[in-house]
C-alpha positions as CSV (number, residue, x, y, z in Angstrom):
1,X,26.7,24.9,-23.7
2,X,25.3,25.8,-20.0
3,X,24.6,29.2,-21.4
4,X,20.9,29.8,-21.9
5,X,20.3,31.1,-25.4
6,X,16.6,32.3,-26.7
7,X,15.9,31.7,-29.4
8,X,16.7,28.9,-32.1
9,X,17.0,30.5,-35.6
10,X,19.6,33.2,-37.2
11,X,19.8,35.4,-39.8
12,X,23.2,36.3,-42.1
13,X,23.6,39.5,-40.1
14,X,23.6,37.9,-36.8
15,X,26.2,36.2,-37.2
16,X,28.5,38.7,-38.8
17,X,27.8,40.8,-35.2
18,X,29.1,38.0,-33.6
19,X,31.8,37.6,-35.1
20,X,33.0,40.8,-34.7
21,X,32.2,40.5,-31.1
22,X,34.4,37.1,-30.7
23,X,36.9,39.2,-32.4
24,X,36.7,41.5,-29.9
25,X,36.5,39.0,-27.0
26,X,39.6,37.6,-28.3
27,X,41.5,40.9,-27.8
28,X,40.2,41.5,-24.3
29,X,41.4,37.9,-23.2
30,X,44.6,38.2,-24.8
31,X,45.0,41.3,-22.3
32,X,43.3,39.6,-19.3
33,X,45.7,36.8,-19.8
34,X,48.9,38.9,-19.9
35,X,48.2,40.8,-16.9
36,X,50.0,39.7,-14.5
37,X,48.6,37.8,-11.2
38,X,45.6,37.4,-13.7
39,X,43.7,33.8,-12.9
40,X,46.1,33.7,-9.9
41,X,43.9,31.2,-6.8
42,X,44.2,28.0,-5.4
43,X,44.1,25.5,-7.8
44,X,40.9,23.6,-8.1
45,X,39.0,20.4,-9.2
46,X,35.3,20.3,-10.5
47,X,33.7,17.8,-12.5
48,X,30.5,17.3,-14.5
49,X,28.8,13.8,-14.0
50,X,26.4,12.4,-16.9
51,X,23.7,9.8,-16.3
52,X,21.1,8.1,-18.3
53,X,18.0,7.1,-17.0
54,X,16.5,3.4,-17.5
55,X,13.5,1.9,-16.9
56,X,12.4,-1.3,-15.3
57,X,13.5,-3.3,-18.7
58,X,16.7,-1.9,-18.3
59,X,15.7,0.2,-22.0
60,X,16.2,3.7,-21.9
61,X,13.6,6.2,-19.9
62,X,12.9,9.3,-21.9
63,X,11.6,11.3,-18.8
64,X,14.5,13.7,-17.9
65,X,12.4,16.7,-16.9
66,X,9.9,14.8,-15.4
67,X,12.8,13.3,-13.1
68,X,14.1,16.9,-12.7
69,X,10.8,18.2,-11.3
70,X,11.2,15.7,-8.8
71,X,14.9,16.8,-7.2
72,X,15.4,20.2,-5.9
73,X,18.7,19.8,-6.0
74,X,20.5,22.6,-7.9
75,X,23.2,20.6,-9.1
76,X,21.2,19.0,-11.8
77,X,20.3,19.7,-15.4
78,X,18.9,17.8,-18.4
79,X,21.2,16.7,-21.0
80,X,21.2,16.9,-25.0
81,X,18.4,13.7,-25.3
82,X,15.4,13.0,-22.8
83,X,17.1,9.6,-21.4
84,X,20.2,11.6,-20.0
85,X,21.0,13.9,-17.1
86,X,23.8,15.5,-16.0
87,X,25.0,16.6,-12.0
88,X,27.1,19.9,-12.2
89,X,29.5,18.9,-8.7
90,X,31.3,21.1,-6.4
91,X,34.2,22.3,-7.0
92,X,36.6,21.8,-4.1
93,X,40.5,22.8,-3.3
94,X,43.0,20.3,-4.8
95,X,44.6,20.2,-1.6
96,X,43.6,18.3,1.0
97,X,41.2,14.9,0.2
98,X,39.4,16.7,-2.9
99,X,38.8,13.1,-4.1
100,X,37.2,12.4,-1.3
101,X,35.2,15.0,-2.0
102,X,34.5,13.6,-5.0
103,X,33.1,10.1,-4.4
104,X,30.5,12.0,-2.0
105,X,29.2,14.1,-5.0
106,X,29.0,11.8,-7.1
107,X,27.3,8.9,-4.4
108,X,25.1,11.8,-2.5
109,X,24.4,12.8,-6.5
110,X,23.6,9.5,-7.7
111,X,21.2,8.7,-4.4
112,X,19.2,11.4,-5.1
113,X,18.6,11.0,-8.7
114,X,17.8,7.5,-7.7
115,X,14.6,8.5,-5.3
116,X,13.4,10.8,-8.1
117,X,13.8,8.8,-10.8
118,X,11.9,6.0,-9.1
119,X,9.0,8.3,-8.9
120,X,8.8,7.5,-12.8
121,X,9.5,4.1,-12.3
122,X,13.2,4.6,-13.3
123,X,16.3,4.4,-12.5
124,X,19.8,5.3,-12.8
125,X,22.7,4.0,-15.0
126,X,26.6,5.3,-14.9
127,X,27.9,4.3,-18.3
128,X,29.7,5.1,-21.3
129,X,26.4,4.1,-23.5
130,X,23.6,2.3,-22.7
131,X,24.0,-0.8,-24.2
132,X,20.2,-1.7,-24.7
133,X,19.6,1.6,-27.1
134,X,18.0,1.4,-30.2
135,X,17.5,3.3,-33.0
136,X,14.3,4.4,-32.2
137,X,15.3,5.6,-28.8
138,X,17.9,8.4,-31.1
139,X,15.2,9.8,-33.2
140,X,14.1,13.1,-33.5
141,X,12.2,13.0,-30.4
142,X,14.2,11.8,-28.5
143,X,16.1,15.8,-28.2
144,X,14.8,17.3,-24.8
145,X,12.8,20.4,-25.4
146,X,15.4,23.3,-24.8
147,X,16.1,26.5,-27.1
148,X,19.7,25.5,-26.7
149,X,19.3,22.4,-28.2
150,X,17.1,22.6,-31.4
151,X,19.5,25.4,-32.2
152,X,22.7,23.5,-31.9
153,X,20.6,20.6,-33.6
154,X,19.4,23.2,-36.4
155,X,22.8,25.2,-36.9
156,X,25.3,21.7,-37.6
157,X,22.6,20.0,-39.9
158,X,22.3,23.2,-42.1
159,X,26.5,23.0,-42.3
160,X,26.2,19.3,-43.1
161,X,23.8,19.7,-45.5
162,X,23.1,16.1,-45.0
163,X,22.7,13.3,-42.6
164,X,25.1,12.7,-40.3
165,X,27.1,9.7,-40.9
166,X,28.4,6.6,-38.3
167,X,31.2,4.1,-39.6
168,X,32.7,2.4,-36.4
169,X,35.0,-0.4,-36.6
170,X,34.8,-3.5,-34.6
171,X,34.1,-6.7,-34.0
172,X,30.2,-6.0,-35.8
173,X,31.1,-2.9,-38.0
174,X,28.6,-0.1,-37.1
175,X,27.7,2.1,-40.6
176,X,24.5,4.3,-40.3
177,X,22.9,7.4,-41.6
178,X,21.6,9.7,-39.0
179,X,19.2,13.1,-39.1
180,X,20.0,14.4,-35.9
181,X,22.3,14.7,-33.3
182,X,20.4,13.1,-30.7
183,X,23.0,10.1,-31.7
184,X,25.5,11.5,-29.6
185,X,23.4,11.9,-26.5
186,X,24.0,8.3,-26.0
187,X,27.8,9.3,-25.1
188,X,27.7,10.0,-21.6
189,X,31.2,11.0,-19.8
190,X,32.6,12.2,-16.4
191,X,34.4,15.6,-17.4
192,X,37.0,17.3,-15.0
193,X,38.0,20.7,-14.8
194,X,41.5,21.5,-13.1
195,X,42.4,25.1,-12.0
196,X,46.4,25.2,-11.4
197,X,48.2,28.2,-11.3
198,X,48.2,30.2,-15.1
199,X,52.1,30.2,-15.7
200,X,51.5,26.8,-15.3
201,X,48.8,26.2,-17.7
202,X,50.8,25.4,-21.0
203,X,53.1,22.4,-19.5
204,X,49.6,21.1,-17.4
205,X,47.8,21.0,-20.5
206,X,49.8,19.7,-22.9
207,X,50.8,16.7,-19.9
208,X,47.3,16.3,-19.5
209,X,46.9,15.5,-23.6
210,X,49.3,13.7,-23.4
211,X,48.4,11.3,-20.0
212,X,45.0,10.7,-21.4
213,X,45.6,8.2,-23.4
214,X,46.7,6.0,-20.5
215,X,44.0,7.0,-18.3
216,X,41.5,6.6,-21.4
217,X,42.6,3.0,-21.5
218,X,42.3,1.6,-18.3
219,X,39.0,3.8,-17.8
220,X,37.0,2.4,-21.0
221,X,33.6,1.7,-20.4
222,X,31.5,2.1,-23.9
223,X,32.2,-1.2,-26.0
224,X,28.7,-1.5,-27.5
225,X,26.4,0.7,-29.5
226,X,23.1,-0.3,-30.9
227,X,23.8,-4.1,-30.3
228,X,27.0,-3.8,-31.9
229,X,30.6,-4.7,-30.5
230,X,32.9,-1.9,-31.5
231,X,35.7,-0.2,-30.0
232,X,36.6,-0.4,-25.9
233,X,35.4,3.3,-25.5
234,X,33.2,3.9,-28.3
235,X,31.9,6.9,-26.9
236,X,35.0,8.7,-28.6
237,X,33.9,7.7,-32.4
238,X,30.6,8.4,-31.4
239,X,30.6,11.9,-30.1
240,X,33.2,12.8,-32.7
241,X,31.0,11.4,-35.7
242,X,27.7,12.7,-34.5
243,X,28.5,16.1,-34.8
244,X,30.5,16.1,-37.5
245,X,29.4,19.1,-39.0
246,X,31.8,18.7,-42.4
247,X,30.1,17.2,-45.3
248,X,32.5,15.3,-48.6
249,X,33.8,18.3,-49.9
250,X,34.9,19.9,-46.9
251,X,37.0,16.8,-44.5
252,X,40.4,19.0,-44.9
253,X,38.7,21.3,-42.2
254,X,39.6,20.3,-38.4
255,X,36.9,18.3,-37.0
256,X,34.4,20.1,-34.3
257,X,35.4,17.2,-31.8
258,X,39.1,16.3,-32.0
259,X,42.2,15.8,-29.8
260,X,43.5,19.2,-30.8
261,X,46.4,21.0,-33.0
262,X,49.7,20.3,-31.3
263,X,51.6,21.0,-28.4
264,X,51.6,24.7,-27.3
265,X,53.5,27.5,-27.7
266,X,52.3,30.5,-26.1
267,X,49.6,29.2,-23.5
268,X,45.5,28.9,-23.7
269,X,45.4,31.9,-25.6
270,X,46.4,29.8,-28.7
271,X,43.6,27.8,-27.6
272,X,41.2,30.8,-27.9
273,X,42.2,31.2,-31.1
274,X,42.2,28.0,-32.8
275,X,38.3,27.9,-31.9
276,X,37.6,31.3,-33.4
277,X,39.6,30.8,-36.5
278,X,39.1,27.3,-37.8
279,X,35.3,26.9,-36.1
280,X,32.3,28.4,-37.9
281,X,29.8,30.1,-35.2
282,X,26.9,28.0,-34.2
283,X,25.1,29.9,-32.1
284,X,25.2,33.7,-32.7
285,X,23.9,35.0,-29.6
286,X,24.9,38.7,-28.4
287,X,25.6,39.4,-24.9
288,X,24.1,42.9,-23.4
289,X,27.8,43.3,-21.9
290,X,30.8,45.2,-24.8
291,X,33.7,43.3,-23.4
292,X,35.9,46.6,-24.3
293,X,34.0,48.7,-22.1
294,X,34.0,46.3,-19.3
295,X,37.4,46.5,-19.3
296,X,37.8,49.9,-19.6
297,X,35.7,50.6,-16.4
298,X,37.3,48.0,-14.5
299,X,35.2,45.2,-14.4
300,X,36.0,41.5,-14.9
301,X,34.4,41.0,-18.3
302,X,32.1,37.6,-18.8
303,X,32.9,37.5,-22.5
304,X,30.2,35.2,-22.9
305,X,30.5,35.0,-26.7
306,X,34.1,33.4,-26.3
307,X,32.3,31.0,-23.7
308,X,29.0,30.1,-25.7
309,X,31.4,29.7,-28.9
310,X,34.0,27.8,-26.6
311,X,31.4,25.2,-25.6
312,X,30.7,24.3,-29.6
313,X,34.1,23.5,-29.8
314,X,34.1,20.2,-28.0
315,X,37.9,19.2,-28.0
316,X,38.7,16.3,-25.5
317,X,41.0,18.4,-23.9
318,X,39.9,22.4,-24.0
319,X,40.3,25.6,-21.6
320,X,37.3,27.3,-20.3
321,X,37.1,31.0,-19.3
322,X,34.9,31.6,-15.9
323,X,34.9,35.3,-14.8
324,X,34.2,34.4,-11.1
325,X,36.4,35.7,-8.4
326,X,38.4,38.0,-10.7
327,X,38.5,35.6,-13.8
328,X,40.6,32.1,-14.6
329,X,41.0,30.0,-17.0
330,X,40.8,26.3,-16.1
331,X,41.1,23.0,-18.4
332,X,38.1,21.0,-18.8
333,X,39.1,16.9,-19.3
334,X,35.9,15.4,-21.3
335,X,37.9,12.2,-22.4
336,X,36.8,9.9,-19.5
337,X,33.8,7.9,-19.4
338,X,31.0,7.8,-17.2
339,X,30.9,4.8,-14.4
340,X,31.6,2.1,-13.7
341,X,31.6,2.8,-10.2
342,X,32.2,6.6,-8.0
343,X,35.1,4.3,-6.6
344,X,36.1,3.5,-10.5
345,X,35.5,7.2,-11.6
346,X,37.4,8.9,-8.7
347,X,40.4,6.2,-9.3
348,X,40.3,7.6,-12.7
349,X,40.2,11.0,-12.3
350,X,42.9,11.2,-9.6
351,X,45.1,8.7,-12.2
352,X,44.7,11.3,-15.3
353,X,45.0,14.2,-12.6
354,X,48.0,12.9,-10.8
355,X,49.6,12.0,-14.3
356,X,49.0,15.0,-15.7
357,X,50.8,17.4,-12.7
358,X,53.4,14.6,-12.6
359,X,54.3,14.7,-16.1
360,X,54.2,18.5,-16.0
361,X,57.4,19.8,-15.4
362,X,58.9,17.3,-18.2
363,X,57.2,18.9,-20.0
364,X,59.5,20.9,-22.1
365,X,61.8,17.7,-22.4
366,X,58.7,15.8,-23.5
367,X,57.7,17.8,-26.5
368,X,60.8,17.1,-27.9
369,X,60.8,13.6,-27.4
370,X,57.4,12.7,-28.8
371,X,55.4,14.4,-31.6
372,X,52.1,15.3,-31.2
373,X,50.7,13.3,-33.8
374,X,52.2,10.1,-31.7
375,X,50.1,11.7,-28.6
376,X,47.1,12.1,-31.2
377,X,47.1,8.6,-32.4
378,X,48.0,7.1,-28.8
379,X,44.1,8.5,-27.5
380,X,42.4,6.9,-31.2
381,X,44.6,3.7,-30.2
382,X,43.6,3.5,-26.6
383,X,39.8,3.8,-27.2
384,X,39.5,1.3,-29.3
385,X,41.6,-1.4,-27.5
386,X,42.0,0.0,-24.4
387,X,44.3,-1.9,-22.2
388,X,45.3,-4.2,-25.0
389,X,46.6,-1.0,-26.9
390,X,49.9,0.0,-28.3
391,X,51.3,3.2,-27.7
392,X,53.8,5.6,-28.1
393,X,55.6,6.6,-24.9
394,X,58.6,9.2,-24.5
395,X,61.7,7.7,-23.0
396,X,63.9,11.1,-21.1
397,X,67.0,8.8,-21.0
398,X,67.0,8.0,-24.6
399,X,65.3,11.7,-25.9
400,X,63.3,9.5,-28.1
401,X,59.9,7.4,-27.9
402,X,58.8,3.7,-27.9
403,X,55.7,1.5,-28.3
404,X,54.6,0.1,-25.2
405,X,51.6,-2.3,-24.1
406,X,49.1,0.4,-22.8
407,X,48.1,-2.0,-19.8
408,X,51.3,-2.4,-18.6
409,X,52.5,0.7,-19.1
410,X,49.4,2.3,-16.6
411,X,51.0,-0.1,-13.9
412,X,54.2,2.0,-14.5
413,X,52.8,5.8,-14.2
414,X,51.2,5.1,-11.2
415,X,54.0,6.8,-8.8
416,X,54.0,9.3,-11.1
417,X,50.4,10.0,-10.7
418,X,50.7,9.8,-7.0
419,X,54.0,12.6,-7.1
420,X,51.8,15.1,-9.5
421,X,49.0,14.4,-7.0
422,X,51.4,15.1,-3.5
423,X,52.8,18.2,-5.6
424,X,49.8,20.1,-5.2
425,X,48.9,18.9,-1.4
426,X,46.6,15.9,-2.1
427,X,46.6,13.8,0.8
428,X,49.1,10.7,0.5
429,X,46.8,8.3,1.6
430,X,43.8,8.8,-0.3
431,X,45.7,9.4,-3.3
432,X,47.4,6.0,-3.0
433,X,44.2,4.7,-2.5
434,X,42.5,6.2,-5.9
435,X,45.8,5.8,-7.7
436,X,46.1,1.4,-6.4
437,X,42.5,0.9,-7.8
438,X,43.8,2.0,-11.3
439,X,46.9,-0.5,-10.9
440,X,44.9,-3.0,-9.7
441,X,42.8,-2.6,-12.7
442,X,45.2,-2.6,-15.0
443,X,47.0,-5.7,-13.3
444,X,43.4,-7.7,-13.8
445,X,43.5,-6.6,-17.1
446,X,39.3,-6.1,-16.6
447,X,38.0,-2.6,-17.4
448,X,34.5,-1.5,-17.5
449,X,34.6,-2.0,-21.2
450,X,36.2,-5.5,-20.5
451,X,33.9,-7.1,-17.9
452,X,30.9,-5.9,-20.5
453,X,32.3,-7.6,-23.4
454,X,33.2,-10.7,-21.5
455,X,29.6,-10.6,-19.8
456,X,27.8,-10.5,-22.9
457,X,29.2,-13.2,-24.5
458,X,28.4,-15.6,-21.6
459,X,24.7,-14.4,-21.8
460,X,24.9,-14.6,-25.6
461,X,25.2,-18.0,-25.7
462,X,21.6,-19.0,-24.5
463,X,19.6,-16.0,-25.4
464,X,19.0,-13.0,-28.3
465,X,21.4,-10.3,-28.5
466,X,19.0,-7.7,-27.0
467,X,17.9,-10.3,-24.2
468,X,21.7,-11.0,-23.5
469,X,22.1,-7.1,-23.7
470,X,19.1,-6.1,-21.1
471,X,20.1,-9.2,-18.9
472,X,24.2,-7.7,-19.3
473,X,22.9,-4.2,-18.2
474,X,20.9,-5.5,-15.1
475,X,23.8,-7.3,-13.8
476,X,26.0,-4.0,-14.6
477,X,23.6,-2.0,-12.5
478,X,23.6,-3.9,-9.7
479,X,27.3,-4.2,-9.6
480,X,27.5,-0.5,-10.1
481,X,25.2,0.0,-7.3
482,X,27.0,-2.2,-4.8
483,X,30.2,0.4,-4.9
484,X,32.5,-2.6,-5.7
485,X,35.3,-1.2,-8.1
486,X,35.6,-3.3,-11.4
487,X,38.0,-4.8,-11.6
488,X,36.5,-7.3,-8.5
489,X,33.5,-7.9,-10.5
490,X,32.1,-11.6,-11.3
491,X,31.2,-12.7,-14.7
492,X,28.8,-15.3,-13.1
């Protein structure tokens, strides 16, 4: 969704031209892909950082432009709904201290969107979901003024034909009609994008689906919504019911935000296709460039169809095509939440990361020893009760499976993180370091989403539920700010 589109309304024939250009996009990656030494590089980590702004009330501020006009900083953008911005970080080498890296984006990030937002009288929060939203702060209005936007938010309510529907489980049940999508603007997420080598990309993907249920669970950070105690990571029901394009008579069609179809066969090019065939177009916007022609003089085609199609398709686990230096395809991780902390978030990443190389080349053993649907129901399982969860796990000795405590098993995986990690160069120390924090996490048995719960019910006792939830969020912040991970937070 980066892709700048202009204009917000379609006719019939627009999108039968783009379809037949994804078609031919299709064709041209499927070549791309099979050339040989095609995507070939040193393999890479990036990652997208989303923030919502607050005010001095700790209630959402809807001023993201405003706060952009303030930065010069070209590594930040507004996000799908006026209280939410997002920092596009640098990319680095995953060999070497690329977490290191990391942390410094995301602290020199969140410094800077700190000075401008305090122009506004705001400030920052890194969360799943702000837990002092209300209803009135999803409205209509609340959608920041981009082309991009009113067209996504056009295009999914003419397929619904309706309002879009919330019904999230929990301790106070969550059922609500919504008219727009500005509902799942409140999800805000740290997303990762890994670059390892292409013949590599089927076993790394498929590990990566399957390690994110673990790193989901000790990373959950979203229990509330709307004054309502729902699921550890709530974010996950959210985004996936907020879009929802697919009205009564039409649930049998895949969902537009899903964990994906099964464990691959051929490589990201099933990937490719899956979103073409079982995805109806959103945005039918034609690119100048003929991706056959691009091809045929040479050229690295941008197939920006494929791409603007790609990013409508939001699977928690999905490739990306990027036609810089000679064209790759990397996988984007969008499963993990934003916050607590950057030393939280970089423990996270280099936990999912690290589990994900280190689980790699069992791969092939692995598919046979756990079905996908077990790996499916393993990521629903872990954002709703997090470390408490029970999941599935593969046991190699046995060539089978068994259920296993989520937090405990987290405490297990992390030497495997830490060889996926030294496999591609990551310095030993400061992958330890990341990789500890997780344990130690895990071992406290206090998440994000766990030291929020807990928090709130202290405060709950003496005051309203949106007093106790402002007063929660204040304390939140400050801990946030203070750069202690938390799992060493107080509850006094």
């Amino acid at each position: 969704m980066g892709l700048e589109i202009d204009r917000d309304q379609f006719e019939s024939r627009d999108y039968d031209r783009f379809a037949d250009r994804l078609a031919s996009c299709l064709g041209v990656l499927e070549e791309l892909l099979a050339r040989p030494g095609f995507g070939r590089g040193p393999a890479e980590l990036g990652a997208e950082l989303e923030l919502a702004l607050i005010d001095e009330d700790a209630r959402a501020l809807p001023l993201n432009e405003e706060v952009l006009r303030e930065t010069v900083d070209d590594r930040m953008t507004v996000e799908l709904d006026r209280f939410n911005l997002e920092c596009n970080l640098v990319h680095c080498g995953l060999e070497g201290g690329p977490f290191a890296h990391l942390r410094r984006e995301i602290e020199s990030a969140g410094r800077e969107l700190e000075r401008a937002a305090a122009i506004h009288g705001g400030r920052v929060a890194m969360i799943g979901i702000l837990p002092t939203l209300s209803e009135g702060d999803l409205q209509a209005g609340a959608m920041t003024d981009a082309i991009r936007y009113r067209a996504l938010s056009r295009s999914l309510r003419a397929r619904r034909g309706g309002p879009f529907q919330l019904d999230i489980d929990g301790a106070d049940p969550l059922r609500l009609d919504c008219d727009d999508v500005t509902y799942e603007g409140a999800a805000t997420s740290l997303q990762l994008h890994l670059r390892v080598p292409p013949e590599q990309f089927a076993d790394v993907f498929d590990a990566v689906q399957l390690a994110t249920a673990p790193a989901l669970a000790v990373g959950a950070n979203s229990p509330t919504l709307l004054g309502h105690r729902l699921w550890d990571e709530t974010r996950v029901a959210l985004f996936k019911q907020a879009v929802d394009e697919r009205g009564p008579a039409s649930r049998t069609r895949a969902a537009r935000v899903s964990f994906g179809a099964g464990w691959l066969e051929e490589g990201a090019i099933e990937l490719f296709r899956q979103a073409v065939r079982d995805y109806g177009v959103l945005l039918p916007v034609l690119d100048g460039e003929d991706p056959d022609e691009a091809l045929e003089a040479g050229r690295v085609p941008a197939l920006r169809e494929i791409r603007l199609h790609q990013g409508t398709v939001w699977s928690w686990n999905r490739p990306v095509y990027h036609p810089h230096g000679g064209g790759h395809v990397r996988i984007e991780l969008r499963a993990l939440p934003s916050g607590p902390t950057a030393v939280d978030m970089v423990a996270n990443a280099a936990f999912l990361v690290g589990l994900g190389l280190g689980l790699a080349p069992e791969m092939p053993r692995l598919r046979e020893a756990i079905d996908f649907e077990a790996a499916h129901s393993n990521f629903y399982r872990a954002a709703q009760r997090g470390l408490d969860a029970e999941l599935l796990w593969p046991d190699l000795e046995s060539g089978g499976s068994r259920p296993r405590k989520a937090g405990e098993l987290v405490r297990e995986l992390g030497g495997l993180a830490r060889e996926g990690l030294a496999r591609f160069g990551v310095d030993a120390d400061e992958a330890d370091e990341a990789i500890t924090t997780v344990e130690r996490r895990a071992a406290a048995g206090r998440t994000g989403a766990g030291w929020q719960r807990a928090r709130l019910e202290r405060l709950g006792r003496g005051h309203p539920t949106s007093d106790a939830l402002a007063r929660m969020l204040e304390d939140y912040v400050a801990r946030s700010a203070s750069g202690v991970p938390v799992h060493e937070w107080s509850l006094d």
